[in-house]
C-alpha positions in Angstrom: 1.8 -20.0 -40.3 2.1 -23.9 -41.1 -0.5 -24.8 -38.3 -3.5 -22.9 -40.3 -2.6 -25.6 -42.9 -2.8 -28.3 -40.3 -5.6 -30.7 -41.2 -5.7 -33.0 -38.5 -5.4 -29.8 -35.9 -8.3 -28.1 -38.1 -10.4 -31.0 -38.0 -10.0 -31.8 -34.3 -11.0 -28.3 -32.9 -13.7 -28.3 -35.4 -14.8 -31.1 -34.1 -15.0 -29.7 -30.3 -16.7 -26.7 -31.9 -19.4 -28.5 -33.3 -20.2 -30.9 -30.7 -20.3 -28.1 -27.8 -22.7 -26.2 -30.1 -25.0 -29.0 -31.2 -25.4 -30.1 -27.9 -27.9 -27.0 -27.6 -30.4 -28.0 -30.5 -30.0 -31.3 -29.3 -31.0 -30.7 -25.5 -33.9 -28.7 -26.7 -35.5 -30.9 -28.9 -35.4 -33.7 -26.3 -36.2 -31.1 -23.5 -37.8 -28.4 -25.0 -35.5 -26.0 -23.1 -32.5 -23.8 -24.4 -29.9 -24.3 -22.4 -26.5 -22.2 -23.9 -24.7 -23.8 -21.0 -24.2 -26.6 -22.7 -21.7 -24.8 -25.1 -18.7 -24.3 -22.5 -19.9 -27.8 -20.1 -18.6 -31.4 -19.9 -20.6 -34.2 -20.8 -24.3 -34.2 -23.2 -24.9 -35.8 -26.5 -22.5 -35.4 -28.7 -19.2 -35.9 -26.5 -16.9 -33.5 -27.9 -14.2 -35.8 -26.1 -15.1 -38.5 -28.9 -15.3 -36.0 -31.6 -12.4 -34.3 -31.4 -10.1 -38.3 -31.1 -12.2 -39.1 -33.9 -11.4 -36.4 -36.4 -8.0 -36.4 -35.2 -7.3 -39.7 -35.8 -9.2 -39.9 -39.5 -7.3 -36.7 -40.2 -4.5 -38.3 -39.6 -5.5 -41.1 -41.8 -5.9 -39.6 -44.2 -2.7 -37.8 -44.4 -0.6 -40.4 -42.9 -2.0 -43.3 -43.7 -3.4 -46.2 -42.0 0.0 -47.7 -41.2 1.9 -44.5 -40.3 3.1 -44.3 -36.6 1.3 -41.3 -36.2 -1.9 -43.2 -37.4 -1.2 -45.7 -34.2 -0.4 -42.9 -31.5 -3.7 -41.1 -32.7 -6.0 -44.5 -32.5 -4.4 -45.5 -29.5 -5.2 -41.9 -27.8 -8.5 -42.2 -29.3 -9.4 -45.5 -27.6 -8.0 -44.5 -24.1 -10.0 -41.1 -24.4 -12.8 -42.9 -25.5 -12.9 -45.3 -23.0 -11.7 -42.9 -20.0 -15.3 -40.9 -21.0 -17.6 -43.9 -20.7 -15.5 -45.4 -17.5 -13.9 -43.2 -15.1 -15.6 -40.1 -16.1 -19.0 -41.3 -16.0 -18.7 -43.1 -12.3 -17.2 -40.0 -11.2 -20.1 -38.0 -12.4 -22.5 -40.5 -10.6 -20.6 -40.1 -7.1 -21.2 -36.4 -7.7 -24.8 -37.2 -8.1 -25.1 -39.0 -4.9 -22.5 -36.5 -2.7 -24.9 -33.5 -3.6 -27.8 -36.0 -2.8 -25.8 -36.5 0.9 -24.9 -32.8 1.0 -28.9 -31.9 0.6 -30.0 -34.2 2.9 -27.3 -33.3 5.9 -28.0 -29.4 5.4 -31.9 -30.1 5.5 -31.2 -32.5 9.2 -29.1 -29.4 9.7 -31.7 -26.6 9.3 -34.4 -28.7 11.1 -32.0 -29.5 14.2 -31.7 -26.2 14.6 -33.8 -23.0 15.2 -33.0 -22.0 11.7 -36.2 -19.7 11.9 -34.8 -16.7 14.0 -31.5 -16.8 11.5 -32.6 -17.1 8.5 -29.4 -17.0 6.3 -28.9 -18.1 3.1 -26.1 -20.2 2.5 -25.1 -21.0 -1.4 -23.5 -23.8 -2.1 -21.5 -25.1 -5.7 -23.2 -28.4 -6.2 -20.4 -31.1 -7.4 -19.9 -30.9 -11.1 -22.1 -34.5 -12.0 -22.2 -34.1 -15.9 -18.5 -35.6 -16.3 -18.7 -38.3 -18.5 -20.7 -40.0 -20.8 -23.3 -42.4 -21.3 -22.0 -44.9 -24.5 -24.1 -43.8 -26.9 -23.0 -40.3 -26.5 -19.7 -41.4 -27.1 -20.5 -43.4 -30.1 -22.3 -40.7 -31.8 -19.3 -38.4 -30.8 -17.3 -40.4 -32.7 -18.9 -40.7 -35.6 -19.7 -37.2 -35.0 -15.9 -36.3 -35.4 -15.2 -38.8 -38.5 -17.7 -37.5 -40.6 -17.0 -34.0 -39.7 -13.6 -35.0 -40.6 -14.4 -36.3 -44.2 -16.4 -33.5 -45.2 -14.2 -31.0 -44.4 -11.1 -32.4 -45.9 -13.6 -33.2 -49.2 -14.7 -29.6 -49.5 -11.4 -27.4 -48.4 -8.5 -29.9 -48.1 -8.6 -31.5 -51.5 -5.2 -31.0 -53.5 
């Protein structure tokens, strides 16, 4: 039962939580369109990615310290998480953008080179996933998204 009592644990998935759900409020007021989606996908403003390292690693500030081991292995997986959503994430989400662009554009030379008119079927396709990554400021405010998150809860339940 010791990992209900584990703060930096708590605070992490907390963090997730509450940047997957705010991600719907946040979409509509810049859209003006619900979108529950947005609770279970990758990418959006907040990155959970950042809020999650974030918390984790003030969590573990806080109880460790800011020269415990612990403290270093959490900033460190912070920074490469971090950096991994901004980078390699987001260029793969852009290729994604322009292979479902390709994959439009073949299947409509497709249907016009042939007599798609006496077949008529329907083919569905699963367009590439394109929201991988972030942008930077959704990282940012993911992060500071998952330290704050972090601070209040350990001020209102994880006081001793």
């Amino acid at each position: 039962m010791e990992i209900f009592y584990n703060f930096p644990l708590i605070a992490a998935l907390t963090a997730i939580f509450f940047a997957q759900v705010v991600k719907v409020p946040i979409h509509y007021i810049a859209i003006r369109k619900w979108d529950w989606s947005l609770v279970t996908s990758t990418g959006g403003m907040p990155s959970s990615h950042s809020a999650a390292v974030t918390a984790l690693t003030t969590a573990v500030a806080i109880e460790e310290g800011l020269g415990s081991t612990v403290f270093a292995v959490a900033c460190t997986f912070a920074v490469i998480t971090m950096f991994d959503a901004t980078g390699v994430r987001r260029h793969a989400g852009e290729q994604a953008t322009v292979l479902n662009k390709l994959v439009i554009d073949f299947n409509r030379f497709m249907k016009e080179a042939k007599d798609w008119q006496q077949t008529q079927e329907q083919e569905k396709q699963k367009r590439l996933k394109e929201l991988l990554g972030h942008q930077p400021i959704e990282v940012f405010f993911g992060g500071l998204t998952g330290i704050f998150l972090t601070l209040l809860m350990h001020y209102l339940f994880f006081q001793i």
